[in-house]
C-alpha positions as CSV (number, residue, x, y, z in Angstrom):
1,X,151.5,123.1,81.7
2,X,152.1,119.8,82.8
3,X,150.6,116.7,80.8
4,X,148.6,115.3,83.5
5,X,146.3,118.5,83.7
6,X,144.7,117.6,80.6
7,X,141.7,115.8,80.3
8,X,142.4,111.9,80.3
9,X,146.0,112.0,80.2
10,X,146.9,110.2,83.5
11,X,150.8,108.9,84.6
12,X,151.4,106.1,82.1
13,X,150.3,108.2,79.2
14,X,152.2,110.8,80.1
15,X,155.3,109.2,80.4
16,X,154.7,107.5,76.7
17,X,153.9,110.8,75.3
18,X,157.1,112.6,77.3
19,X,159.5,109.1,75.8
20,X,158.1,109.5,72.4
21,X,157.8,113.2,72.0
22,X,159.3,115.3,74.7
23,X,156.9,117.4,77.0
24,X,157.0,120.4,75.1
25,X,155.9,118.6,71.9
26,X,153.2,116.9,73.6
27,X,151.8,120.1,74.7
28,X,152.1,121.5,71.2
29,X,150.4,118.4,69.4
30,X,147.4,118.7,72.4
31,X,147.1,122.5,72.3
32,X,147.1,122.3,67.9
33,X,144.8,119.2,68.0
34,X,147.4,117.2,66.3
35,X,145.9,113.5,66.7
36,X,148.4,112.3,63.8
37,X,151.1,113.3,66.5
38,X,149.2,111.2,69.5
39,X,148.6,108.5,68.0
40,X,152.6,108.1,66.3
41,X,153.3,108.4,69.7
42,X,151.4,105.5,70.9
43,X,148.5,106.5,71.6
44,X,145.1,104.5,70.1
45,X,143.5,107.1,67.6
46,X,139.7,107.2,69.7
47,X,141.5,108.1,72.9
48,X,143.3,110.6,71.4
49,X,140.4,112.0,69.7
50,X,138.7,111.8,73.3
51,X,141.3,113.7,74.7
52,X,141.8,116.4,72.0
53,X,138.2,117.6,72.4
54,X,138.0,118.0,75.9
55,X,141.2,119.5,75.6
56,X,140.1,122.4,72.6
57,X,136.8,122.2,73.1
58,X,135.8,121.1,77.1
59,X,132.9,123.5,77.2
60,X,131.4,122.6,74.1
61,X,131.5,119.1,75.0
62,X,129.0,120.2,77.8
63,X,126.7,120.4,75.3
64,X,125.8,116.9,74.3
65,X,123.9,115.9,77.7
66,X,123.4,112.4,77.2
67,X,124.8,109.6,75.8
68,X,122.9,109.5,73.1
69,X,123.7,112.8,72.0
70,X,127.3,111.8,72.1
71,X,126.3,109.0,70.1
72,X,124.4,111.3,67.2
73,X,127.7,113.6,67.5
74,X,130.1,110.7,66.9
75,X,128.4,109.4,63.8
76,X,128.1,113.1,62.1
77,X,131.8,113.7,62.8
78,X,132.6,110.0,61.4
79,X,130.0,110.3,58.4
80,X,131.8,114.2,57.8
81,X,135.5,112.3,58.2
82,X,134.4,109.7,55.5
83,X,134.2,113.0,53.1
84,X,137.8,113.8,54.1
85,X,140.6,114.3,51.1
86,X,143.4,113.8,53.6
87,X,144.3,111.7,56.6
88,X,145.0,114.8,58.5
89,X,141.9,116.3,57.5
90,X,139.6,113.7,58.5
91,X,141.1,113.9,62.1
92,X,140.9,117.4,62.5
93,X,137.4,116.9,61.8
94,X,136.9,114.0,64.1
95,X,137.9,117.1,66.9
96,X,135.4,119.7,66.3
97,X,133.2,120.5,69.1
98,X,130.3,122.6,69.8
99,X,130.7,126.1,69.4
100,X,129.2,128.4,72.6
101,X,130.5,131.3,70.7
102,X,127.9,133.1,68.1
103,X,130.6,134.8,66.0
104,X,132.9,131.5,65.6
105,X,129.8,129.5,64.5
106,X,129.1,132.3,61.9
107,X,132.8,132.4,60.7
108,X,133.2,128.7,60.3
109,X,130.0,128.7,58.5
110,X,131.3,131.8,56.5
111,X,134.1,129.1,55.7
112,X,132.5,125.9,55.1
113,X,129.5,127.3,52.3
114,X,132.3,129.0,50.5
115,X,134.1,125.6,50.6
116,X,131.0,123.9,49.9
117,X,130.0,126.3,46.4
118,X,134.3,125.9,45.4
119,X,133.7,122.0,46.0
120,X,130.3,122.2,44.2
121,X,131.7,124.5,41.4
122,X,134.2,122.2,40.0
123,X,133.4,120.1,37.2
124,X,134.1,116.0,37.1
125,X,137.7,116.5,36.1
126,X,138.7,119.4,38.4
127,X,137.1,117.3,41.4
128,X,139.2,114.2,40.2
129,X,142.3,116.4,39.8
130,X,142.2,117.6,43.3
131,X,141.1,114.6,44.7
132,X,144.4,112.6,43.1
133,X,146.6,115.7,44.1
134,X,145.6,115.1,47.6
135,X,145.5,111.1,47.9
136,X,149.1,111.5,46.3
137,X,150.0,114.4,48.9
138,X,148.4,111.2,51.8
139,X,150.5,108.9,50.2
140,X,153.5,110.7,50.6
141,X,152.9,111.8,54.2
142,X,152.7,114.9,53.3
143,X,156.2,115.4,52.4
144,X,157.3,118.6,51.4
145,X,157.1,118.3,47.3
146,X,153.7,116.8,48.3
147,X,152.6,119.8,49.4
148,X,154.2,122.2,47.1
149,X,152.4,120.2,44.2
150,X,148.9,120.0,45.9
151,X,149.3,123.9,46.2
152,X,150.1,123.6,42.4
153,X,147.0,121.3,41.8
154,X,144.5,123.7,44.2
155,X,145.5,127.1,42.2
156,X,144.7,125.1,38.7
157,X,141.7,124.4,40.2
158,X,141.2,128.0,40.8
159,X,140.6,127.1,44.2
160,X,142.1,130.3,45.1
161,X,139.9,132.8,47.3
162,X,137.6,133.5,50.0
163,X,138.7,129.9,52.3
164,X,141.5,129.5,49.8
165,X,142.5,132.7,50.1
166,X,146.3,131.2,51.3
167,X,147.0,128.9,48.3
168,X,146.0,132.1,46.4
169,X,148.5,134.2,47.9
170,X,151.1,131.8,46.9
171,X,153.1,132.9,43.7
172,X,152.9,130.3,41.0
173,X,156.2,130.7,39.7
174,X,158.3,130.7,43.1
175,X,155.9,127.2,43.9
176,X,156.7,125.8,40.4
177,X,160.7,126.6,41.8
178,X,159.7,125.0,44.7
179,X,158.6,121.8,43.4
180,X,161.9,121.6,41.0
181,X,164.1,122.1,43.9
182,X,162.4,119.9,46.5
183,X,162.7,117.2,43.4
184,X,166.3,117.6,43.8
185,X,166.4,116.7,47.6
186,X,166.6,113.4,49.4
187,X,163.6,113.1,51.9
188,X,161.8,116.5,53.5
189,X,163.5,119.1,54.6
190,X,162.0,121.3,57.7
191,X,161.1,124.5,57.0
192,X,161.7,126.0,60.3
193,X,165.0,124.4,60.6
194,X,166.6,122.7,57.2
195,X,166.8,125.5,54.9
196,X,169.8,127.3,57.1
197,X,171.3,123.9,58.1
198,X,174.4,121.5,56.5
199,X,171.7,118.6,56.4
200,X,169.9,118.8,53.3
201,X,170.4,115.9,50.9
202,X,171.1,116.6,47.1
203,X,169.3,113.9,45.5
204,X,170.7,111.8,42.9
205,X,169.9,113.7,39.2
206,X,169.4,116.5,41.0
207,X,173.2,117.9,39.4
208,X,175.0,116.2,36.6
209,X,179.0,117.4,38.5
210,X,178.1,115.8,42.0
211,X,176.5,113.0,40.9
212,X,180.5,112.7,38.7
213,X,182.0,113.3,41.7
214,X,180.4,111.8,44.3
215,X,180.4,108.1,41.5
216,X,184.5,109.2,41.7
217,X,184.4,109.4,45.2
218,X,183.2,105.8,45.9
219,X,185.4,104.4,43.7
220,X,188.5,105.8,45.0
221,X,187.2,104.6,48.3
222,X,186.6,101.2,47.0
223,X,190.0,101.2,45.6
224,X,191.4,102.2,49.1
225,X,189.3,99.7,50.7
226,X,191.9,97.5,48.6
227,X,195.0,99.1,48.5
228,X,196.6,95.6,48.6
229,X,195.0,94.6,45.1
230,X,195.6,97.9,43.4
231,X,199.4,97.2,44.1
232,X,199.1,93.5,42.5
233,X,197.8,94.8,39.2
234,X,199.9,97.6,38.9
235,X,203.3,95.7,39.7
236,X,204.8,93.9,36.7
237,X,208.2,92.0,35.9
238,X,208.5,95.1,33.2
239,X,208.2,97.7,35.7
240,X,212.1,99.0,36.0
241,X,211.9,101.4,38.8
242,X,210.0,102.9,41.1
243,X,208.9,106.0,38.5
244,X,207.6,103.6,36.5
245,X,205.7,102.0,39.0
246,X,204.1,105.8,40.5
247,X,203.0,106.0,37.0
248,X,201.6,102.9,36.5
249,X,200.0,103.3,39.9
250,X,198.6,107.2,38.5
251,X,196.7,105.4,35.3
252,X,194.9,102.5,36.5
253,X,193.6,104.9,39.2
254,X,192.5,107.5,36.8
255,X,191.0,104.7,34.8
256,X,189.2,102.7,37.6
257,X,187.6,106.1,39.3
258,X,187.9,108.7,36.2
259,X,189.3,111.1,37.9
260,X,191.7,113.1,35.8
261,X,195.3,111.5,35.8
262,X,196.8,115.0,36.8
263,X,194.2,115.5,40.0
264,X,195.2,111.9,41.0
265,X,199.3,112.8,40.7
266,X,198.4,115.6,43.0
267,X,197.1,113.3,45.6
268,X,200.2,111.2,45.1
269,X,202.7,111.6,48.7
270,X,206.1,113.3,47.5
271,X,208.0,110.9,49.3
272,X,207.1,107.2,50.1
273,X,208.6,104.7,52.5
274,X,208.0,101.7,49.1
275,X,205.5,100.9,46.4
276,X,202.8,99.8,49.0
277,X,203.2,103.1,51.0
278,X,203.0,105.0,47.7
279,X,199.8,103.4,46.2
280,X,197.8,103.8,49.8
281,X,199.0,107.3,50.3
282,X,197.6,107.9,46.6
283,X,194.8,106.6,47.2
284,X,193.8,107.9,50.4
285,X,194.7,111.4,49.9
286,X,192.5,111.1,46.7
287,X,189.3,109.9,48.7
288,X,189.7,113.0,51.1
289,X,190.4,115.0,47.9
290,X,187.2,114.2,46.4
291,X,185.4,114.1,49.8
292,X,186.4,117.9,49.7
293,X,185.2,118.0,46.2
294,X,181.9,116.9,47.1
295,X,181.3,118.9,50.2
296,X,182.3,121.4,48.2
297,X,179.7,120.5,45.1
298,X,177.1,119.8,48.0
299,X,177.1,122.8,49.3
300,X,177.3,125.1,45.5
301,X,174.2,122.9,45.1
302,X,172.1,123.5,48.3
303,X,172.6,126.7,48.4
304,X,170.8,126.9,44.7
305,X,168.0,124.8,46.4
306,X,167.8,127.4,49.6
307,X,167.5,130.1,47.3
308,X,164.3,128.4,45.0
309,X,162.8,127.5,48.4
310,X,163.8,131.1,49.9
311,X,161.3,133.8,52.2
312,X,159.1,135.5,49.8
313,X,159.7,138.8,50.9
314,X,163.3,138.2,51.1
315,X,163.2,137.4,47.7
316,X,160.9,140.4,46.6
317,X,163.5,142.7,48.4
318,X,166.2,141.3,46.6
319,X,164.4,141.6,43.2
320,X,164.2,145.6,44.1
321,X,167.7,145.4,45.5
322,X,167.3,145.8,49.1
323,X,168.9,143.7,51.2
324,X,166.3,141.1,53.9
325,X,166.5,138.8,56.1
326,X,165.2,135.4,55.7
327,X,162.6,134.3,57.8
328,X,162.6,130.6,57.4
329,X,159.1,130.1,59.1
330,X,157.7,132.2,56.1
331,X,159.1,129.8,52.6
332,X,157.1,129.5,49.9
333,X,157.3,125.5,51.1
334,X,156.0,126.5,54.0
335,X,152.9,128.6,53.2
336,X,152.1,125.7,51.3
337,X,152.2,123.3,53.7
338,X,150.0,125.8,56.2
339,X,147.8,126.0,52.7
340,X,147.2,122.9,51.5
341,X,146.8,121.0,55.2
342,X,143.9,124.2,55.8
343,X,142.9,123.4,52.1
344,X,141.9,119.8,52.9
345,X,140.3,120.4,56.1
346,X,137.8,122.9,54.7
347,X,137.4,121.2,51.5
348,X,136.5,118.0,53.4
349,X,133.8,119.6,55.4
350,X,132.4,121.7,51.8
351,X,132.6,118.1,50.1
352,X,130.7,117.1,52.6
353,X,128.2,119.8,53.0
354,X,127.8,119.2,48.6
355,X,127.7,115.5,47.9
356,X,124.3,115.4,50.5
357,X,122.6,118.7,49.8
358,X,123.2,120.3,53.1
359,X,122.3,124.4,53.5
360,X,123.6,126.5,55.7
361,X,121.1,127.2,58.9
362,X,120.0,130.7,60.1
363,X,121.0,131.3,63.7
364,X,118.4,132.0,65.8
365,X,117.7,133.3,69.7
366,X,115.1,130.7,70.5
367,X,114.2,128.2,68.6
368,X,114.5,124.8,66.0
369,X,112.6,124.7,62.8
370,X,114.0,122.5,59.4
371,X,111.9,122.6,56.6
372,X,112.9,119.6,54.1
373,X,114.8,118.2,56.3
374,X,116.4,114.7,55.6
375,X,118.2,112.6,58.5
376,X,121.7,111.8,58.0
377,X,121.9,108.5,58.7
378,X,119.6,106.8,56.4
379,X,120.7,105.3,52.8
380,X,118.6,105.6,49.4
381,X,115.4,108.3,49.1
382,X,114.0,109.3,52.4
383,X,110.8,111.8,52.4
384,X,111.8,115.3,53.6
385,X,109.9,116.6,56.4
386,X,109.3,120.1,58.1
387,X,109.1,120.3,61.8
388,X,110.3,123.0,64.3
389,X,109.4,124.1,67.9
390,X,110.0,127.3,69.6
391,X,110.2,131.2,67.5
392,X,110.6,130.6,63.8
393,X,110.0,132.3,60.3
394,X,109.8,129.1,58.1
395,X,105.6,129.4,58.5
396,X,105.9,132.6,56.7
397,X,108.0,131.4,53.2
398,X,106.0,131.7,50.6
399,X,107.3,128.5,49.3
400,X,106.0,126.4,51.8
401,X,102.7,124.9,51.7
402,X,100.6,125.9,55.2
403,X,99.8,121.9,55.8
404,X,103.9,121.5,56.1
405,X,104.6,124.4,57.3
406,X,105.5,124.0,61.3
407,X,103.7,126.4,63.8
408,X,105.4,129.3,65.6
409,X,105.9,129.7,68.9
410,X,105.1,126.6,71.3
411,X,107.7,125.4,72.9
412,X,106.7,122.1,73.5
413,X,105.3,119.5,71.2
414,X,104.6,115.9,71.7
415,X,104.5,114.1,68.6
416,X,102.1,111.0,68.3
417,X,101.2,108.7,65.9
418,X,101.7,104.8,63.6
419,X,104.4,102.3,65.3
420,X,107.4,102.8,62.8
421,X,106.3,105.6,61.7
422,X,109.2,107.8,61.8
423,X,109.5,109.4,65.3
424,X,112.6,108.6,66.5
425,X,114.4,109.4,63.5
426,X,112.7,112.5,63.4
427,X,114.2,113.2,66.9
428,X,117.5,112.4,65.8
429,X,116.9,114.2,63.2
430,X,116.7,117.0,65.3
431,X,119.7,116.0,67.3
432,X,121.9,115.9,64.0
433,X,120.5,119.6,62.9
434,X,121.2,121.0,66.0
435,X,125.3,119.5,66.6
436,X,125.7,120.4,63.0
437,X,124.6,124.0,63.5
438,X,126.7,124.4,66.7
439,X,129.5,123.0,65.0
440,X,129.4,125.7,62.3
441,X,128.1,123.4,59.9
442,X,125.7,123.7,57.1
443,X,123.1,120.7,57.9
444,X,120.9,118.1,55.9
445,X,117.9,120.3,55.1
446,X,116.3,122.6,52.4
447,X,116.2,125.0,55.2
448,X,116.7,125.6,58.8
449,X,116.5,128.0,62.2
450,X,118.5,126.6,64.8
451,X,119.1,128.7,68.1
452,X,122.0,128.4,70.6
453,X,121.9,126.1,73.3
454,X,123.6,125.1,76.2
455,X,122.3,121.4,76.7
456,X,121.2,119.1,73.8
457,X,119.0,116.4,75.5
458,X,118.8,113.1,73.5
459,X,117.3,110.1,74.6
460,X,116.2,106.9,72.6
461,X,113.8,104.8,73.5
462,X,115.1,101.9,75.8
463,X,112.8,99.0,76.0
464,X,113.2,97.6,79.7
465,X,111.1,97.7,82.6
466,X,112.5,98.3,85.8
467,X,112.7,100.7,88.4
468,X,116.6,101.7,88.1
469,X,115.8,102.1,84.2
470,X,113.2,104.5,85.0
471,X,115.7,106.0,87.8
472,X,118.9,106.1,85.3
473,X,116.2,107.9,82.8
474,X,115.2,111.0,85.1
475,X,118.5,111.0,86.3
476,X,119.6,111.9,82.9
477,X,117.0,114.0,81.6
478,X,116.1,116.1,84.6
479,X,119.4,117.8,85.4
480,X,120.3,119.5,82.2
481,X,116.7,120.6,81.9
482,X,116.6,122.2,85.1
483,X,120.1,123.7,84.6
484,X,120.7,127.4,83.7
485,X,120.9,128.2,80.1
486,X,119.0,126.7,77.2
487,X,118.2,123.5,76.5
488,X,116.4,121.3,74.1
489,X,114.8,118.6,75.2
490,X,114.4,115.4,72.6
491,X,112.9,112.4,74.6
492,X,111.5,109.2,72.9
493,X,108.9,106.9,74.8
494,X,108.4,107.1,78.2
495,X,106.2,104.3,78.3
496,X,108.8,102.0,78.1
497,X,110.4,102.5,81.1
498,X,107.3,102.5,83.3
499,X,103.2,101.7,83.4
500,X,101.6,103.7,81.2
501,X,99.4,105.6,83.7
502,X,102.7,106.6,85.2
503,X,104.5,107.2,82.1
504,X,101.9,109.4,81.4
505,X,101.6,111.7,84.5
506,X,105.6,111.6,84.4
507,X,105.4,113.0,80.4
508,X,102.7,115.7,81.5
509,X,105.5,117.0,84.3
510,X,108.4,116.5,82.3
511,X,106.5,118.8,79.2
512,X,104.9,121.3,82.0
513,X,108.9,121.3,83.7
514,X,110.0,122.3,80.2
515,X,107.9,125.5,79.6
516,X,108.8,126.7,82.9
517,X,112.1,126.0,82.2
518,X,112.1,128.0,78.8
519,X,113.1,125.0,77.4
520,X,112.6,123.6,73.9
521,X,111.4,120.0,73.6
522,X,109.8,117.3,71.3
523,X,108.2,114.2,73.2
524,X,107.7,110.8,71.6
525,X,104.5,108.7,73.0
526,X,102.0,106.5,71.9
527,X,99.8,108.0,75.1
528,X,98.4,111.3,73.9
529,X,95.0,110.4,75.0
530,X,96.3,110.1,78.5
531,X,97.7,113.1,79.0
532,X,95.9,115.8,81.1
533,X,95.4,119.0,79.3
534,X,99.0,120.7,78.4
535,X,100.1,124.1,78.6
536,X,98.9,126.7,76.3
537,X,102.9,126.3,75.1
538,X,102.5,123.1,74.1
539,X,100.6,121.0,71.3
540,X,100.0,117.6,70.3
541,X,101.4,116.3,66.2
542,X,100.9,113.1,64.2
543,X,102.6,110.9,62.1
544,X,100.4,108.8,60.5
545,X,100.4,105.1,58.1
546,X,98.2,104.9,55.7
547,X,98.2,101.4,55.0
548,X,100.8,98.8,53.3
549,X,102.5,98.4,49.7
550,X,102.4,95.8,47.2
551,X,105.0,94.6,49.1
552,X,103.2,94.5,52.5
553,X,105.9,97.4,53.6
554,X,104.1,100.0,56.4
555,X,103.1,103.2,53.8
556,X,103.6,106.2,56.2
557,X,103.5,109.7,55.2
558,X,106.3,110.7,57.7
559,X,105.4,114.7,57.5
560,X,103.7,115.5,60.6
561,X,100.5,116.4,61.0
562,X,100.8,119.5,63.2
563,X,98.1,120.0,66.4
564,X,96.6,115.9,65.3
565,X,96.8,113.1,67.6
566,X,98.0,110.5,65.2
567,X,97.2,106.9,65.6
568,X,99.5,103.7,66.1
569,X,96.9,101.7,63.7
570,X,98.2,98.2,64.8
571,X,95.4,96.7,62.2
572,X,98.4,97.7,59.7
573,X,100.7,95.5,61.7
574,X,98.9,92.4,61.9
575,X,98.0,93.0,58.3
576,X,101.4,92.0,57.2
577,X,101.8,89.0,59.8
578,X,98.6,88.0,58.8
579,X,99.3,88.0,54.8
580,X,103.4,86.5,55.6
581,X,102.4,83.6,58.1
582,X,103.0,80.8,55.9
583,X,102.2,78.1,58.9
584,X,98.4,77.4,58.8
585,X,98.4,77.5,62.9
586,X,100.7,81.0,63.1
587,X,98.1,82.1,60.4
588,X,95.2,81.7,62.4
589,X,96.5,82.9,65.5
590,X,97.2,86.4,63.9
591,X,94.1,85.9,62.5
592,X,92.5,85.9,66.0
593,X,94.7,89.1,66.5
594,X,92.6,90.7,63.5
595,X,90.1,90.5,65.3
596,X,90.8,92.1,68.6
597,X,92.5,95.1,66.8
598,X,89.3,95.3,64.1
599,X,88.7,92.7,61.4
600,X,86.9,94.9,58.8
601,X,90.1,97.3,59.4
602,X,92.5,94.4,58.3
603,X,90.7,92.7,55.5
604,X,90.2,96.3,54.0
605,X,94.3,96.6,54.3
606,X,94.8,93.2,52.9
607,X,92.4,94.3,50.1
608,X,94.2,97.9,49.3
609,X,97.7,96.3,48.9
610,X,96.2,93.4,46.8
611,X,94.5,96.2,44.8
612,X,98.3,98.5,44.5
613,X,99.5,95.0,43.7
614,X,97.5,94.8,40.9
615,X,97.7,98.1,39.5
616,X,101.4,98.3,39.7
């Protein structure tokens, strides 16, 4: 496949990715979602990312509809990444996509809760221990003794079945071998390649006779490098002949490199042409002597290293005296490495799932229902709410009171009620249920129903008025609605992009176009009493404020009330500005506004949060 058929990969960055990795590498890091790769290569990390979901995951990318979907699925992936225990982990995250397939959402949820409980399971110190085995594994790139001793770290952990069921199979002893004999080498060495090459590099302290011979071996070369010198302080006025001066020449040379006097005599030439012919020819046979003596060493000592980090099953056959063959893709180093990089991916999206409280959904035909639900993206305590449109059980759990419990079966609600009151975040808290779910992941609620869908419809409110806003807004909305499959529609204030009798009539289409569709939707508007009558599929919730703090915040109880047209209660508003103006002339100019929107209403309000004020 060539580079420029994938998904934003045009000339340029195909020729960077072909110069820095070779074509067939390129296709390998695209195909295995290998942004590390991508983005060594060049490439910035969010284009990568961009280009590694469309390329794994094109179909589920269809899903998010609008940019606003894409928006809530780019912070979920970045808030789950911010959970990740490795580098490599937190960017195979930032590449999941939306799952069309019912059995691969079930079996990465299968995946993720068991990760989740492991996570959840450990106690303070096992978390920490884990935690530091992968930040050091990070740190070192993910070298090879990196990974051997996270594998160590995960089985001490007892992380070691269902998701983790590889690190189990590893044997403890062969990974402690492992570990010793990767200590002993210079750098990584590549499992698919190293172990049956000349190229691994004995470390220094890794064997007590190379490092002696290979500290011999640059001393004879230093010596050799000055041949010249050696000759000065081995000639002497009391040198008589020539044996004298071989001998001479045979001690300091044992004594400067200490190599045995007899091993350097055996480098000595037989015959030399005079003194400086002899003392170079001694010491230039010795270097390639020793040279020999170290290859040799090198090679004794490797070959103990290939054998710690040996096949498995080559190793079991020889243990019951059968003869295998090695396969070098199947070391002990590299099950580990397979282990540990899985390991931290999974472990990510369980930590993830456990530090905020997340379940795993029931998947569903037809339908979205949460039931304590909590949105993501808020800080501190937020109050948990219950909401859900289309088929659904959560009305039947005994657990949940009837007043919070969302109806079964419209498809259809549009959901009224106090300015800041909640409704767009309940949307996206919808949104962030729904991406979660088709990604296979357990989501921010005490529980949930989520169905398949094709098409996730988001859309925020967007306060201008003008005709092409109105135009880019149906534009958006309409197509994936009317499209085959299923779709949920999640659409905040129309009102803002047109007149409200307009905005109105357009809603009452846009929620009758939905039910004929089979569509699932939730509607934001503050024009409930506008609407014509809706279909029988369809109802009508409200949020509503019930008045201000002791600290003239909005008090809203933010659980719906289901089939209740809720009120925007502005009196609450201009209570605050009222109370806060602290110019005498912006004071009374609110206070004007009091009493268009109600007087009584806001010197009632001004009186309630004096009263909580007081009894706090």
């Amino acid at each position: 496949m060539r580079l420029e058929d994938y998904w934003g990969i045009g000339p340029k960055t195909s020729e960077r990715l072909t110069e820095a990795l070779g074509t067939e590498r390129a296709v390998e890091a695209i195909e295995s979602a290998d942004v590390r790769a991508l983005v060594d290569a060049g490439l910035h990390r969010g284009r990568a990312t961009r280009i590694l979901r469309r390329a794994n995951g094109e179909a589920g990318m269809d899903v998010l509809a609008t940019g606003d979907a894409r928006s809530v699925y780019d912070d979920l992936l970045a808030l789950a990444a911010g959970e990740a225990l490795t580098a490599h982990a937190a960017d195979r995250i930032r590449v999941l996509t939306p799952l069309l397939d019912r059995d691969a959402v079930e079996s990465r949820l299968d995946r993720v809760v068991a990760a989740r409980d492991a996570w959840a399971g450990l106690d303070d110190a096992e978390r920490g221990a884990v935690a530091d085995a992968f930040a050091a594994y990070d740190e070192a790139e993910g070298s090879d003794l990196a990974a051997v001793e996270t594998a160590v770290a995960l089985r001490e952990a007892r992380l070691t079945d269902g998701p983790f069921a590889d690190v189990g199979a590893l044997d403890g002893d062969r990974l402690r071998d492992a570990a010793d004999a990767l200590a002993d080498v210079r750098g990584s060495i590549d499992p698919a390649g190293g172990l049956d090459g000349d190229d691994i590099e004995i470390a220094s302290g890794a064997d007590a006779e190379l490092d002696r011979l290979r500290d011999q071996l640059s001393a004879a070369r230093d010596l050799a490098d000055s041949a010249f010198d050696v000759l000065e302080s081995v000639r002497d006025g009391s040198l008589r002949d020539f044996e004298a001066l071989e001998a001479a020449t045979i001690d300091h040379v044992a004594r400067e490199t200490g190599v045995e006097p007899a091993t350097v005599r055996s480098a000595a030439p037989d015959e030399a042409l005079d003194a400086a012919d002899f003392v170079s020819g001694t010491l230039r046979d010795l270097v390639v002597e020793l040279e020999s003596a170290v290859e040799e060493r090198e090679a004794a000592v490797a070959a103990d290293i290939r054998e710690r980090l040996g096949d498995e099953s080559a190793a079991d056959a020889s243990d019951d005296g059968d003869e295998a063959e090695s396969d070098d893709g199947d070391t002990t180093v590299a099950r580990a490495a397979t282990a540990v990089s899985d390991a931290a991916f999974l472990l990510s999206l369980g930590r993830f799932a456990a530090e905020n409280g997340h379940v795993r959904p029931t998947l569903v035909d037809d339908g979205i229902a949460v039931r304590g639900a909590r949105n993501p993206f808020l800080d501190g305590e937020v109050q948990p709410v219950s909401y859900g449109v289309g088929s659904h059980s959560l009305a039947d759990d005994a657990g949940v009171a009837s007043a919070d419990a969302p109806p079964t079966g419209d498809r259809v609600s549009v959901l009224t009620g106090a300015n800041s009151g909640g409704k767009t975040t309940l949307l996206e808290t919808l949104c962030a249920v729904a991406l979660l779910a088709s990604m296979g992941l357990p989501v921010p609620a005490d529980a949930a129903e989520v169905g398949t869908f094709d098409r996730i419809v988001f859309h925020r409110r967007h306060a201008s008025f003008n005709a092409g806003v109105l135009e880019s807004t149906l534009k958006s909305v309409v197509p994936p609605l009317v499209a085959d499959g299923r779709t949920l529609m999640l659409v905040d204030e129309f009102e803002a992009i047109t007149e409200p009798g307009r905005a109105a009539d357009l809603l009452n289409g846009l929620v009758t176009l939905t039910v004929d569709r089979g569509a699932l939707g939730v509607y934001v508007t503050h024009l409930a009493e506008d609407l014509s009558p809706l279909p029988d599929a369809a109802r009508i919730d409200g949020i509503f404020a019930e008045g201000l703090t002791s600290d003239l915040d909005l008090r809203v109880d933010y659980q719906p009330r289901f089939e209740t047209v809720g009120k925007s209660t502005p009196e609450f508003i201009v209570s605050r500005l009222v109370a806060n103006a602290s110019d005498r002339g912006v004071r009374a100019g609110f206070e004007h506004l009091a009493g268009a929107v109600g007087e009584e209403a806001v010197q009632r309000t001004l009186s309630d949060a004096e009263w909580t004020a007081n009894d706090d």
